[in-house]
C-alpha positions in Angstrom: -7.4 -19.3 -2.4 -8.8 -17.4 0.4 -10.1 -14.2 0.2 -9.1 -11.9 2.9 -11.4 -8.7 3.4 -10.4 -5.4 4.4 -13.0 -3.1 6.5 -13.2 0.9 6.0 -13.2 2.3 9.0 -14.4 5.8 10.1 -12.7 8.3 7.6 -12.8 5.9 5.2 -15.7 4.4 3.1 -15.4 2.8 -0.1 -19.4 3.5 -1.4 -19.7 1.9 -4.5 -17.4 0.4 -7.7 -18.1 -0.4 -11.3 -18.0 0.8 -15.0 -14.0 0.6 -14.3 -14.1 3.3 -11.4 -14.7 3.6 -7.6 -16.7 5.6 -5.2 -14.8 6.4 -2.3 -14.9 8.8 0.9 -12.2 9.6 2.7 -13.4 12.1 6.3 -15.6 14.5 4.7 -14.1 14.5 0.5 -15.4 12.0 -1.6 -13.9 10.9 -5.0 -14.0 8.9 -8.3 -11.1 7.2 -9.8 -10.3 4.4 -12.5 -10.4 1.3 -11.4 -9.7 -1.9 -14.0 -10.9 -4.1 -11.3 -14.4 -3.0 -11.2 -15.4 -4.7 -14.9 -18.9 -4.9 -12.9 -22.3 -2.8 -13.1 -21.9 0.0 -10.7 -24.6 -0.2 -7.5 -25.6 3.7 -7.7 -26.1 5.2 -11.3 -23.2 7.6 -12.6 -25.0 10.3 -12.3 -25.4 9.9 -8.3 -21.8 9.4 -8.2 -21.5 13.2 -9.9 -23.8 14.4 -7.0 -22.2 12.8 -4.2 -18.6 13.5 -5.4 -16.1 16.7 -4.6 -13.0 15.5 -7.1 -13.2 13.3 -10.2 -9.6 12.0 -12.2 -10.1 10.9 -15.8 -7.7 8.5 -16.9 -6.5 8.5 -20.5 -4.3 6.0 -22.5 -1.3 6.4 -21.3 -2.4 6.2 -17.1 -1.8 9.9 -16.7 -4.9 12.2 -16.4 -6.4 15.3 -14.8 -8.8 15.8 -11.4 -12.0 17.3 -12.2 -13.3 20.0 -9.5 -16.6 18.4 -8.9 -18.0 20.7 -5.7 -16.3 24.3 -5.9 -15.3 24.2 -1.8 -13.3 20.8 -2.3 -9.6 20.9 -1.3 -6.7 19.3 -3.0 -5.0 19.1 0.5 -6.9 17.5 3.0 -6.3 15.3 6.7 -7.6 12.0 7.6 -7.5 9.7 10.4 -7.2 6.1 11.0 -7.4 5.1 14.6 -5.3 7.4 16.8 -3.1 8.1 13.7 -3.3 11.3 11.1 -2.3 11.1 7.2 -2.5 14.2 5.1 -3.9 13.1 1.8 -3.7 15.3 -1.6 -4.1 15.0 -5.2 -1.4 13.5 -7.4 -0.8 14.0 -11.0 -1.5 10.1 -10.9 -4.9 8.8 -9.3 -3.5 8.0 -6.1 -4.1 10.6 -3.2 -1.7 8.9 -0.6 -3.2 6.5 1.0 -4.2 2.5 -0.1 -7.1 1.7 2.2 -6.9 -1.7 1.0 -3.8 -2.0 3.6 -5.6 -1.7 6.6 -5.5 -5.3 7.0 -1.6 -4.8 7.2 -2.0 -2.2 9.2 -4.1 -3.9 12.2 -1.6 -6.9 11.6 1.5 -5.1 12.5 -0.1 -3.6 15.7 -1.4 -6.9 16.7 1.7 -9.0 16.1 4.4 -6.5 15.9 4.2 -4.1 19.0 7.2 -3.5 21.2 10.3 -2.9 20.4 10.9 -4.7 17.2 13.0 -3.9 14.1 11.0 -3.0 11.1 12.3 -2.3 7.4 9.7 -1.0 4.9 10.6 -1.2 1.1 8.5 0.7 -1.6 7.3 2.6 1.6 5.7 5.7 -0.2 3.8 7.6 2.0 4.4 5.9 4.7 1.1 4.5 6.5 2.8 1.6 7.5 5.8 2.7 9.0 4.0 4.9 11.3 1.9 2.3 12.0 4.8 0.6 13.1 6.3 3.2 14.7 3.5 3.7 17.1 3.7 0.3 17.8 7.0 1.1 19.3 9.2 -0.6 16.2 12.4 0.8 15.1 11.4 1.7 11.6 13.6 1.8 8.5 11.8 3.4 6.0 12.7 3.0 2.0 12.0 5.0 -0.7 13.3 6.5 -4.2 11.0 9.4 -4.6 12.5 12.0 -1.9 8.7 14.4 -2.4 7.2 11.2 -0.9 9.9 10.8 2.1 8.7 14.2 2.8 5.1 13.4 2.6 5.5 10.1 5.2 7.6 12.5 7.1 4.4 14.6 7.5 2.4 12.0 8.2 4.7 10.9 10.8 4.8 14.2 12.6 1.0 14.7 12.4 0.6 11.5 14.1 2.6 13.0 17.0 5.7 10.5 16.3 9.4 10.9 15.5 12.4 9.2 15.0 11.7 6.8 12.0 14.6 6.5 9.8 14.6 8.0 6.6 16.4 6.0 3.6 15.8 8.0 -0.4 17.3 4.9 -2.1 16.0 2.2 -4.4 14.6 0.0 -2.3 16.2 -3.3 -4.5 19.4 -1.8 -4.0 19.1 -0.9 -0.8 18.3 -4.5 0.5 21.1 -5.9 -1.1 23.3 -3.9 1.0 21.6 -4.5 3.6 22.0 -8.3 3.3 26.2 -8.0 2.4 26.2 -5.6 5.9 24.7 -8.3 7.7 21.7 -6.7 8.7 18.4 -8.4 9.9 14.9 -7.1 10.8 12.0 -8.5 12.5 9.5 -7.9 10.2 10.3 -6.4 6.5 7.6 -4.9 4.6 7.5 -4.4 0.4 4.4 -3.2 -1.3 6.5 -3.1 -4.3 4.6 -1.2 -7.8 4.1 -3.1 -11.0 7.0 -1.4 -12.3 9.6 1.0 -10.5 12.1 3.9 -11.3 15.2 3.8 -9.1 17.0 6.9 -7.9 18.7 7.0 -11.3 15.8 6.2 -13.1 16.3 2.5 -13.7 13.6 0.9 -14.6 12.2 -2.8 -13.7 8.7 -4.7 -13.8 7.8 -6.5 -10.8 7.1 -10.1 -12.6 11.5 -9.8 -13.3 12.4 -8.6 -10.0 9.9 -10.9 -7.7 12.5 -14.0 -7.5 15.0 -11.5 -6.2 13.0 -9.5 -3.9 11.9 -12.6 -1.8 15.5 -14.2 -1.7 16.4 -10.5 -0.2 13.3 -10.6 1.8 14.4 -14.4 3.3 17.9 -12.9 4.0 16.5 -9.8 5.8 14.1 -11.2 7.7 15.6 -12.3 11.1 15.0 -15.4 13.0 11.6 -16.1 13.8 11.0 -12.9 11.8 8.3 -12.6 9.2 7.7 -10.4 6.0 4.4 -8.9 4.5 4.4 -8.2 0.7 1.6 -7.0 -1.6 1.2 -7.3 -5.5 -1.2 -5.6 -7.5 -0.1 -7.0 -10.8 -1.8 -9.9 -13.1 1.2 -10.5 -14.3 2.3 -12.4 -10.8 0.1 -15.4 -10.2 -0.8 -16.7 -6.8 1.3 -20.0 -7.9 4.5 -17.5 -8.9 4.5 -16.0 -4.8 3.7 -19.5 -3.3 6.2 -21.7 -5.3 8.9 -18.7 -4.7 7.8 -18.0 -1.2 7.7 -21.6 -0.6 11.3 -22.6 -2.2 12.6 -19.9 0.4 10.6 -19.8 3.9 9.3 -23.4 3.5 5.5 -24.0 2.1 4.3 -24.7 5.7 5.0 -21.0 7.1 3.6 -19.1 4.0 0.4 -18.3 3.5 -0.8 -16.2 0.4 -4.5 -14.6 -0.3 -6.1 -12.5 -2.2 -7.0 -9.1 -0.6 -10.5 -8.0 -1.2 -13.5 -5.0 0.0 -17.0 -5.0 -0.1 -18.5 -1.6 -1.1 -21.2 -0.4 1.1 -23.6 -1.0 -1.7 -22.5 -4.7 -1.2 -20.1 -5.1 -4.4 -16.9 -6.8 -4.3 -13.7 -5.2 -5.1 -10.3 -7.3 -5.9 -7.2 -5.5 -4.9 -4.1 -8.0 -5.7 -2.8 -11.1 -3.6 -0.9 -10.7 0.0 1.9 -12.6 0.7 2.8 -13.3 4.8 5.4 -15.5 5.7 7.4 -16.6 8.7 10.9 -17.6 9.0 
């Protein structure tokens, strides 16, 4: 399996990982945050971390937890840039802040083979890196989400990035493709960075190991000719051999190619963050 590796870039460093947490710097804030991936001996000693770092969250049990004010001049609300884009980042009630740097290799990806005016669906889309990405790139972007505060969020993101015009969609994103494929609709690229499990818009719940079948016969019907679709999984549950035998039985083996996404930590550890499936039609 290859291992694909995704860079930081300016206003973003990941600095170290290990002990289950990460290191991470995003523009001028730096944070800790669980990480089950990073089984590993940390580069920098703990107490380093606690000198560099402005916000820590502790995890408990159930994956819910608190930030810790670690600096008293850090913000909860804070902007970031990645190339000639801006995202506003904040802290969650869950670990995430709004942004997965991990994606960046998506995100160079759809500028380099997706510019112009192509037709773009994201599913899952949260906060929306990737359909501004998109959008800059001059696509006509559908964006898909169930959680309307996060619509809002991309919607900021967007506008901060000096864009417009993406179109909205609060829906569950399973649902919303299956319209999609009875309307008749077809996209040049589709997008789903779907979550290990998900609550719809009327709270229906599903795991991403039931649903994955599903979501890449809907992707394969979305996708338009000579089209092509991105999707990430973050989940042990789904193998590499689940994505390429379902990937395969639907685009053909020859035009899918699945790897594992990785990053190196500037003190030279390496961090696993799920496989990446891109396929062509």
């Amino acid at each position: 399996m290859e291992k694909l590796y995704t860079k930081g870039w300016k206003d973003y460093e990941l600095i170290d990982a290990g002990g289950g947490k990460k290191l991470e710097r995003w523009g001028n804030i730096i944070t800790i945050r669980p990480e089950l991936q990073a089984y590993f001996k940390s580069g920098l000693p703990f107490p380093r971390w606690n000198e560099l770092a402005h916000w820590e969250y502790n995890e408990n049990e159930k994956g819910l937890g608190k930030w810790k004010k670690l600096k008293p001049d850090a913000p909860e609300v804070w902007i970031i840039a990645y190339k000639n884009l801006t995202f506003e980042l904040a802290l969650t009630k869950f670990k995430h802040i709004g942004l997965f740097p991990e994606q960046a290799v998506n995100w160079q990806h759809i500028s380099e083979h997706f510019s112009g005016k192509k037709k773009v669906l994201n599913l899952f889309a949260y906060t929306g890196a990737a359909s501004v990405v998109a959008r800059s790139s001059g696509g006509e972007v559908f964006h898909v989400d169930s959680v309307r505060q996060l619509i809002s969020w991309a919607k900021r993101n967007m506008e901060l990035s000096g864009l417009r015009d993406i179109r909205w969609v609060h829906d569950d994103a399973l649902k919303f493709a299956q319209r999609e494929v009875k309307r008749g609709n077809t996209y040049d690229l589709v997008i789903m960075d779907p979550p290990a499990w998900g609550v719809g818009v009327k709270n229906e719940k599903w795991k991403i190991e039931d649903k994955l079948p599903e979501l890449i016969d809907l992707a394969y019907q979305l996708v338009a000719n000579k089209g092509s679709m991105i999707m990430n999984t973050y989940t042990p549950k789904v193998t590499s051999e689940d994505i390429t035998g379902l990937s395969g039985l639907f685009f053909g083996e020859k035009k899918c190619h699945v790897s594992e996404l990785w990053m190196q930590t500037t003190t030279r550890k390496d961090l696993y963050f799920g496989l990446l499936l891109r396929a062509k039609k």
